[in-house]
C-alpha positions as CSV (number, residue, x, y, z in Angstrom):
1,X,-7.1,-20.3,-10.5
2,X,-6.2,-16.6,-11.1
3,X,-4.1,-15.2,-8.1
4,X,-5.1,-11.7,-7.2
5,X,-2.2,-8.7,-8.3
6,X,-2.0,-6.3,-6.1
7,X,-1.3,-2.9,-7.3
8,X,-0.1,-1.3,-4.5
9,X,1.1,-2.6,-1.1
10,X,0.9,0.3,1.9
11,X,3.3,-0.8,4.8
12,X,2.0,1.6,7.8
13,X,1.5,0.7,11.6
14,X,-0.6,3.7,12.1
15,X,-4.3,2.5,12.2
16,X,-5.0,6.3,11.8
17,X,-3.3,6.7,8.8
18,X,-3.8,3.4,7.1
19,X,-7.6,4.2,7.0
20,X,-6.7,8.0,5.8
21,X,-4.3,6.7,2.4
22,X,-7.5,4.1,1.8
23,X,-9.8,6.6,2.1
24,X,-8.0,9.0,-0.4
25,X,-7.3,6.2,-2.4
26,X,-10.9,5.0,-2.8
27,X,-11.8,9.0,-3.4
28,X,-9.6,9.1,-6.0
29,X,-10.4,6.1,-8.0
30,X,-6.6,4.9,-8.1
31,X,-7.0,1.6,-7.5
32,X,-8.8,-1.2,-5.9
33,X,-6.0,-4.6,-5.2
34,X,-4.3,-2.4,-2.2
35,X,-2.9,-5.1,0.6
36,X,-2.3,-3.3,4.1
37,X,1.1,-4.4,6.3
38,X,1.6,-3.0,9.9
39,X,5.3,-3.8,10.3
40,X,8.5,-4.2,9.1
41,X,8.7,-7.7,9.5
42,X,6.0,-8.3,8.0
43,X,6.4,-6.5,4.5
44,X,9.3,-8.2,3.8
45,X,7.9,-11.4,5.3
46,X,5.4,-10.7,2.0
47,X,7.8,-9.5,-0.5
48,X,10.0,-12.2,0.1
49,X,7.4,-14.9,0.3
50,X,8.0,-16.2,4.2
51,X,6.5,-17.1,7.3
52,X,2.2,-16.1,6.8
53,X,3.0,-15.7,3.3
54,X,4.8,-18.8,2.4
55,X,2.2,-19.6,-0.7
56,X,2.5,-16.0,-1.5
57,X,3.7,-16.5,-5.5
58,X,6.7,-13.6,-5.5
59,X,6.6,-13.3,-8.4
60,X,3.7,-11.3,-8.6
61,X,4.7,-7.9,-7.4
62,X,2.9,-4.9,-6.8
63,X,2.7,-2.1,-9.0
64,X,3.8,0.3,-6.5
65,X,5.0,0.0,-2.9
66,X,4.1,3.2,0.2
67,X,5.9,2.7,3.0
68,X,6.2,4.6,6.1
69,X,9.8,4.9,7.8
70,X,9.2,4.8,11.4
71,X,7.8,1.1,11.7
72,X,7.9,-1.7,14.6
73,X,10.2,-4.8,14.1
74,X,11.9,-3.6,11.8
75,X,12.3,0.1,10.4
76,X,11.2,1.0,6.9
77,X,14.7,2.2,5.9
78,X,15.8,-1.2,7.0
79,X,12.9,-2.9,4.4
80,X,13.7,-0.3,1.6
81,X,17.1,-1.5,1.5
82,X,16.7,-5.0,1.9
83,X,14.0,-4.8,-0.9
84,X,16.4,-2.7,-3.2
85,X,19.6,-4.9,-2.2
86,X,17.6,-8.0,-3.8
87,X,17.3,-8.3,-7.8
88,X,13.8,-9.6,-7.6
89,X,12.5,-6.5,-5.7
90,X,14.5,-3.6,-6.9
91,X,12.7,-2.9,-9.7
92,X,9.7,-2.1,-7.7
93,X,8.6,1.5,-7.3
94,X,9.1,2.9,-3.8
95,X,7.7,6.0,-2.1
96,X,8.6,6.9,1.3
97,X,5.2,7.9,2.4
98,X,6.0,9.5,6.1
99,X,5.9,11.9,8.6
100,X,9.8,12.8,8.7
101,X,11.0,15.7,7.6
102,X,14.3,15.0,8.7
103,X,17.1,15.6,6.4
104,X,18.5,12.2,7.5
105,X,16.2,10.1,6.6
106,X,15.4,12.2,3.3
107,X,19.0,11.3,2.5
108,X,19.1,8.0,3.9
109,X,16.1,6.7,1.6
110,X,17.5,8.0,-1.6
111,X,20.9,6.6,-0.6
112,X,18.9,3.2,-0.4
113,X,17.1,3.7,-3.7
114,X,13.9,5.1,-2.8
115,X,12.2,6.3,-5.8
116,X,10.3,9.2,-3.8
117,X,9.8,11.0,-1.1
118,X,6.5,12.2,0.3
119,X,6.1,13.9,3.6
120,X,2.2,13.8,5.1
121,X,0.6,16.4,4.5
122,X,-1.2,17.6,7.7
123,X,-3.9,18.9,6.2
124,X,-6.9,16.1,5.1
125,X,-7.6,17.9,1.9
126,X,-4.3,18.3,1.0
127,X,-3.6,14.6,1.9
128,X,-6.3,13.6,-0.4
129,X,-4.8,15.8,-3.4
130,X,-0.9,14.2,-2.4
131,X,-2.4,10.6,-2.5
132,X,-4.8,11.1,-5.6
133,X,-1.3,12.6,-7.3
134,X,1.0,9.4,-6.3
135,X,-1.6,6.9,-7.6
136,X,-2.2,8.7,-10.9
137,X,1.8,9.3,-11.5
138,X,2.3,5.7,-10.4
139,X,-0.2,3.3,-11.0
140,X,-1.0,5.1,-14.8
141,X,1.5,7.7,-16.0
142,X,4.3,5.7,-14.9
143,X,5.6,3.5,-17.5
144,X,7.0,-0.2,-15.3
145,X,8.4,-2.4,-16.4
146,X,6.7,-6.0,-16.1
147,X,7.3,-7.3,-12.9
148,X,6.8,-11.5,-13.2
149,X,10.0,-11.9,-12.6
C-alpha cells in the first residue's frame, strides 16, 4: 500500500484563515497533499507520530511546514522549537505564517530556526499573491533535501 506524502502541513486554529491559505493554494496550483492542524498539541502530536497519529510513518515528512504562532495548547513558537530541537524534524522547512508583527516574536522564531517569516497580508488579493509566492519558492524552486529519514 502507498502511504499518502504530504507536501505541506498548515498548523492554524483560525477556521477563517485555514479556508483562506486553501483557497490561495488551490488558486495557485501549488499543491494538492495539504493536511490541516488546529493546535499546537496536535502538530507535534503528527510530527512526532503520537496519540491520533500513532500509525502515522514519521518518516514521511512534509515538504514544507506553515504555521501560525498564536495557537491553543500549545504555542507555535513552542512547536517550532520542539520540531527544530529534534534531528528528525529540523531539516524540515518552516515558515511562520502569522498575524504578528511583533518584533519579539520575529526574533524569537529565527532564534528557534524558523526558515521564514511571513506576516498576513490583510488584503485577499495580496494574500493570494503571498501564498502563490511561498508555494512556488518552497514546494519547486527550493532545492530539500530528501526527507525519509
Amino acid at each position: 500500500m502507498v502511504e499518502n506524502v504530504v507536501d505541506i502541513v498548515l498548523v492554524e486554529d483560525n477556521p477563517a484563515d485555514v479556508e483562506l491559505t486553501l483557497r490561495a493554494l488551490e488558486k495557485s496550483h501549488i499543491a494538492n497533499k495539504i493536511e490541516v492542524l488546529m493546535d499546537g498539541q496536535q502538530a507535534l502530536d503528527y510530527f512526532f507520530a503520537r496519540g491520533a497519529y500513532a500509525g502515522r510513518n514519521p518518516t514521511k515528512q512534509p515538504k514544507v511546514i506553515l504555521l501560525d504562532l498564536k495557537l491553543p495548547k500549545i504555542s507555535g513558537l513552542e512547536v517550532l522549537k520542539e520540531l527544530k530541537a529534534n534531528p528528525k524534524t529540523h531539516p524540515i522547512p518552516v515558515v511562520v505564517l502569522t498575524s504578528s508583527r511583533e518584533e519579539s516574536d520575529v526574533i524569537e522564531s529565527y532564534k528557534l530556526g524558523v526558515n521564514s517569516y511571513l506576516v498576513k497580508p490583510v488584503d485577499f488579493d495580496q494574500f493570494i499573491e503571498s501564498v502563490h509566492n511561498l508555494g512556488l519558492y518552497w514546494l519547486l524552486l527550493n532545492q530539500a533535501p530528501d526527507l525519509d529519514i
